[in-house]
N, C-alpha and C positions, 0 to 999 in steps of 0.2 A: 574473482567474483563467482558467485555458486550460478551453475549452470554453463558456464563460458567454456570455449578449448582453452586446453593449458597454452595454446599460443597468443591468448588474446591481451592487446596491449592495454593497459589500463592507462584511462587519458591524463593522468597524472604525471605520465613518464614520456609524455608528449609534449615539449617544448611549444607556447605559444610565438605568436608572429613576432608580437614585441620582442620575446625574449633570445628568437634566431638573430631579431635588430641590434640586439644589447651586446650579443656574441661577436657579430660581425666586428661592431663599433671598437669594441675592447680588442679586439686584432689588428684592427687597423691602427690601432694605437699602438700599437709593438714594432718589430726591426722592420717588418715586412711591409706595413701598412697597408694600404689597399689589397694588395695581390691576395693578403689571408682571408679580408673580408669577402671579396668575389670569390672564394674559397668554400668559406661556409655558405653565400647564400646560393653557390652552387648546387655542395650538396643537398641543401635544405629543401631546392625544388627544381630537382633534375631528378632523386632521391640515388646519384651515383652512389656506390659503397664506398670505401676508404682506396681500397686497392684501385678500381674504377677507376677514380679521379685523379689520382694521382699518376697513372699511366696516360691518362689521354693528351692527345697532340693536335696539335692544330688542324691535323686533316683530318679527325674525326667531328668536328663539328661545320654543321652548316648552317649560318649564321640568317642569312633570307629566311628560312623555314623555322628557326628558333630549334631544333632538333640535332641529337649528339650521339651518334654512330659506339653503341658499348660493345668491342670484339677483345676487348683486354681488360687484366686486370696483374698487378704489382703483388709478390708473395713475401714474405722473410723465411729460408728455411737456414736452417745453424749459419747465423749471421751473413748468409746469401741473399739479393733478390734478383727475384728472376719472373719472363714476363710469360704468362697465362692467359689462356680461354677464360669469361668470366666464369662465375659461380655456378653448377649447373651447366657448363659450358653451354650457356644460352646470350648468343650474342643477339644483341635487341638493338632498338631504337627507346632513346625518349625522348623528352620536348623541356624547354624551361617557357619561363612567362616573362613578356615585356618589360616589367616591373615587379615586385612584392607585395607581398599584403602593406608591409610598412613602407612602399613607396621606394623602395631600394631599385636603380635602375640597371635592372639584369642584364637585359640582352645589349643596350651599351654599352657595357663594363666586359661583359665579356666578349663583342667584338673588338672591342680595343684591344684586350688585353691579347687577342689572336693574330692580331696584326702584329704585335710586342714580341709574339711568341716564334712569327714566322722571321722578324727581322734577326732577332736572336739567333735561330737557325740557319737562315745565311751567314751570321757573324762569326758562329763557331761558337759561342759563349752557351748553345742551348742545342744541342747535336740532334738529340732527339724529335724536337720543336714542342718542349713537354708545353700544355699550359699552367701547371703548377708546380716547379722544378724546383728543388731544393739551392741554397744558394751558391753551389757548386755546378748546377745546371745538368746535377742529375735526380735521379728520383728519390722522395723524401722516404725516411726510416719512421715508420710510424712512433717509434720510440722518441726519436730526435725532437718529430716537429711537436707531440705531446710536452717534451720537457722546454722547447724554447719555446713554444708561439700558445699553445693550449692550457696548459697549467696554468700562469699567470693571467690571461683571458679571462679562463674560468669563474677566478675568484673577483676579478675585477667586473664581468657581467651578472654576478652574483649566482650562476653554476654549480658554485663550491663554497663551501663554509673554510674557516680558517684551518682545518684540522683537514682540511680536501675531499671532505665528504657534499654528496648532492646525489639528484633522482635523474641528472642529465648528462648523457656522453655525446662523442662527437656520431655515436649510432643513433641516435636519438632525432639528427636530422633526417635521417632515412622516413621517418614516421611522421614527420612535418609532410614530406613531399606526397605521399601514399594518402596520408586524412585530406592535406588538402588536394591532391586529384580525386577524392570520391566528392568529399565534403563540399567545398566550394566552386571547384570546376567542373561538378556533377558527371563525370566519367566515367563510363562502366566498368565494373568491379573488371573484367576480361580485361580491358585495356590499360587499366591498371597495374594487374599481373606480368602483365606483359612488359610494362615500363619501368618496373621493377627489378625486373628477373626473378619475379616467386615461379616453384615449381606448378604449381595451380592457381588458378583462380580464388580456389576454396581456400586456399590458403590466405589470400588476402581479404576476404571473407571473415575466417576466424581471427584474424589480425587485427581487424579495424569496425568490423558492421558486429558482429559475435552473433548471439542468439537471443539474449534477451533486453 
């Protein structure tokens, strides 16, 4: 768009409510069921990143205050992964909501599923106490979970055309959680940033408000 920074997201490439619903549902319809759905509607409005999410353990969240402790994040370097400071080595706080725009019930899905996560961990079957453990009960290969649980999703949430083309990735929820903490929960742009892990403010700024 003329006049905008090069970082600003055109809201086209911003997945609506409905359609984080449509994602969720087409996952939960796969091997995993539920556990993919509170997956995405995690990230969709927590705005975890990929690595984020999939590193956190049940003792980073605190379930009373709806809010999730980000000091990690999951890497792939020549077919290794290994665990890191987030992005920016900025470890944050941020918060999810009760429910969704589309009525999806977040914060009881995913206290359950933390209760799941800590039995698990007692059991040995989840060492970690990951909450979103790959079905080995270690952390997922970004690769892996794209080709069994995503791909197919995709095209069944209508994501992806037959040829696996679309304007929508699983990045895409990141910018679900960012428009609606400005947009709908009216939160300042600072705390925003912050919940994010942008390196400024400004940045979330040219990301989502732009200039003209």
């Amino acid at each position: 768009m003329a006049g905008e920074s090069a970082l600003f997201v055109d809201p086209g490439e911003i997945p609506a409510d409905a359609d984080v619903a449509r994602l969720g549902q087409a996952l939960a319809a796969g091997r995993r069921g539920e556990l993919d759905e509170l997956m995405a509607n995690v990230a969709a409005y927590s705005g975890l990143r990929w690595g984020e999410l999939t590193a956190m353990t049940s003792a980073q969240i605190d379930p009373a205050a709806r809010v999730i402790g980000v000091d990690r994040k999951v890497i792939e370097v020549a077919g290794h992964l290994y665990l890191e400071a987030p992005k920016n080595r900025k470890r944050r706080r941020t918060i999810y909501p009760r429910s969704t725009p589309a009525g999806y019930p977040l914060a009881d899905r995913l206290a359950a599923r933390l209760e799941q996560a800590r039995a698990e961990q007692n059991a040995g079957t989840n060492p970690s106490g990951l909450i979103f453990p790959s079905p080995h009960g270690r952390h997922w290969r970004s690769s892996n979970y794209c080709r069994r649980a995503l791909a197919p999703a995709y095209q069944a949430a209508g994501w992806r055309d037959a040829s696996g083309n679309g304007d929508w990735t699983w990045h895409s929820l990141r910018h679900v959680f960012c428009t609606t903490a400005l947009f709908t929960w009216k939160l300042d742009a600072t705390d925003v940033s912050r919940m994010a892990g942008h390196a400024s403010y400004r940045i979330t700024l040219d990301m989502y408000v732009g200039t003209t």
